[in-house]
C-alpha positions as CSV (number, residue, x, y, z in Angstrom):
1,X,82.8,138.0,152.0
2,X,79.4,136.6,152.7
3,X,78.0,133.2,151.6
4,X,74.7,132.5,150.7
5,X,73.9,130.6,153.6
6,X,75.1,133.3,156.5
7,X,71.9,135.3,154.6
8,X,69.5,133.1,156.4
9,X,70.6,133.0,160.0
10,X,67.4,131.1,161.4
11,X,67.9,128.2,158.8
12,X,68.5,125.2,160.5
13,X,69.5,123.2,157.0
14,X,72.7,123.3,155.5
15,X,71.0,122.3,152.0
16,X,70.6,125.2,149.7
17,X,67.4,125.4,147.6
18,X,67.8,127.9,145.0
19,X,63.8,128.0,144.4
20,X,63.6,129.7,148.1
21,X,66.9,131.8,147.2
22,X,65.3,132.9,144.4
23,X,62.0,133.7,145.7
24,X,63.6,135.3,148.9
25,X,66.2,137.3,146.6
26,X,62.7,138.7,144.6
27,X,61.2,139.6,148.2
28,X,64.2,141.5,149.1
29,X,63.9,145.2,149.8
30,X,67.1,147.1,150.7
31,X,65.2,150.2,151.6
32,X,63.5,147.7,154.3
33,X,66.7,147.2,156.0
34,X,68.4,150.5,155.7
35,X,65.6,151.8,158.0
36,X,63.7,153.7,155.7
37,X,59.7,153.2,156.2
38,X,57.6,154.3,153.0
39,X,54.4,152.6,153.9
40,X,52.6,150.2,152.7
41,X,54.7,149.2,150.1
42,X,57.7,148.6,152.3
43,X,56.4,145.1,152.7
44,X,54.6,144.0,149.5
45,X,53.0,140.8,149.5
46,X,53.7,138.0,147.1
47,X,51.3,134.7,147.2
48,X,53.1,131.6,146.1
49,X,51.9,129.7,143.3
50,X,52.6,125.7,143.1
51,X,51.6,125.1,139.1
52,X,51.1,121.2,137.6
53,X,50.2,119.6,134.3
54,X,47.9,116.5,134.8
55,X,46.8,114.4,131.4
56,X,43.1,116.2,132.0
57,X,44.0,119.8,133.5
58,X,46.5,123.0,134.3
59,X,46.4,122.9,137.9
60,X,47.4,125.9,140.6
61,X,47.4,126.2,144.2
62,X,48.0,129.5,145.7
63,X,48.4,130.6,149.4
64,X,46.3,133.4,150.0
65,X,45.9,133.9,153.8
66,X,43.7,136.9,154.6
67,X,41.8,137.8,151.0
68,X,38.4,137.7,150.4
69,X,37.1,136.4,147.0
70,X,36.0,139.8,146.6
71,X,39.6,141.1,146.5
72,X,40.3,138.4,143.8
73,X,40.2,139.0,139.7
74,X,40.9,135.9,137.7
75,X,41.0,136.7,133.9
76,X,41.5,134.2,130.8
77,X,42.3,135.5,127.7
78,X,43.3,133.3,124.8
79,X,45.8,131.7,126.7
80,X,47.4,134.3,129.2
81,X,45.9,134.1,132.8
82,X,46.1,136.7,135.1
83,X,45.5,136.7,139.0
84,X,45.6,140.1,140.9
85,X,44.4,140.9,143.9
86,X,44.9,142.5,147.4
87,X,45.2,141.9,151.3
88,X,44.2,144.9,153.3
89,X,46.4,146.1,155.7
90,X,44.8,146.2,159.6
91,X,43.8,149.2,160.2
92,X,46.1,150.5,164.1
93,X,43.4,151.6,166.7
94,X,43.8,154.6,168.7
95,X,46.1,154.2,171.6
96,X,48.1,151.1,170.3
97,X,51.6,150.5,170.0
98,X,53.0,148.7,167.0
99,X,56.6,146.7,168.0
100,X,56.9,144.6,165.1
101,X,55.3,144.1,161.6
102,X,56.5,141.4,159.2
103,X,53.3,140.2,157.5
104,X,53.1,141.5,153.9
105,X,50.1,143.4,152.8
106,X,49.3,145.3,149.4
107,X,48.4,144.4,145.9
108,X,49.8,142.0,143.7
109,X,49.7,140.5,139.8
110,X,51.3,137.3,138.1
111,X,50.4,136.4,134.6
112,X,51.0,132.7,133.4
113,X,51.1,132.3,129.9
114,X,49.0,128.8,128.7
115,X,49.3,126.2,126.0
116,X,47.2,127.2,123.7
117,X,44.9,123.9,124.0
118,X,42.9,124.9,127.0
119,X,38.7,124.7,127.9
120,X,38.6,128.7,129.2
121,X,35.1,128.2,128.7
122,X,35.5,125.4,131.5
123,X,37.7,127.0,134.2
124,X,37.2,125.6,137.9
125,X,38.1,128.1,140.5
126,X,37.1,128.0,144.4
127,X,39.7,129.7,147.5
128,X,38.9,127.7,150.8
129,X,40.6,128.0,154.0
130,X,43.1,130.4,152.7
131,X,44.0,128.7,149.5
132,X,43.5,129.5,145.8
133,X,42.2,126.1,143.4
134,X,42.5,126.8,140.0
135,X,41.5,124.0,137.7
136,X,42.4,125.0,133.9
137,X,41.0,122.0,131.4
138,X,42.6,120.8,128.2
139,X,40.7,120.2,125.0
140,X,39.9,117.2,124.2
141,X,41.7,116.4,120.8
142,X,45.3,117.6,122.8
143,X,44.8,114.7,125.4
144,X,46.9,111.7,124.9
145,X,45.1,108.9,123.1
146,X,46.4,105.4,123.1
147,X,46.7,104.5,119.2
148,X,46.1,100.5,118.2
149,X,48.0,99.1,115.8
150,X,46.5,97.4,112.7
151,X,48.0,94.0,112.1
């Protein structure tokens, strides 16, 4: 019977995370490794999202090597926002030969559902150097406000 860790040969810790477990458990293709090659969406790609709550702003960081800011659609509505988008796959010249091909291309979509006491009309996005900044702000009257007492 297998353990968890003999899944991931070529990790060096004996620590288990289960956020990687579960993120590599929702990469998982068993069509991959039974040989079977149906294209492009044999190795789907799935940016990872690092979300964070600051007193002023919903904040999210997103790796997204390789896609253009035209490939991007960022949508706020009520409080549901939704990020698709799509990395190209590179197109094999005439004459090459391809040995190996683990990089995930393809189109993806995750939805995040808000509090309801954000700014949409304020939304901050910018993707530099590979990396989506999404700055989400809070309305005022949901910020904490220090209350004095009368005495």
């Amino acid at each position: 019977m297998a353990t968890l860790m003999s899944v991931r040969p070529n990790s060096l810790s004996p620590v288990v995370e289960p956020f990687r477990l579960m993120r590599d458990f929702l990469r998982w293709d068993p069509y991959r490794e039974a040989g079977l090659d149906y294209g492009e969406a044999s190795n789907t790609f799935l940016p990872s999202f690092d979300v964070k709550e600051t007193s002023e702003a919903y904040v999210f960081k997103a790796d997204m090597p390789g896609i253009r800011q035209e490939d991007l659609d960022i949508d706020l509505t009520g409080n549901r926002l939704s990020i698709k988008g799509r990395r190209a796959a590179e197109v094999k010249a005439e004459g090459e030969t391809l040995h190996l091909s683990e990089r995930a291309y393809g189109t993806f979509a995750r939805t995040f559902t808000l509090p309801e006491e954000v700014l949409a009309t304020e939304v901050h996005a910018e993707l530099k150097d590979g990396v989506l900044f999404l700055s989400i702000p809070k309305r005022p009257e949901s910020k904490p406000q220090k209350i004095k007492i009368q005495g």
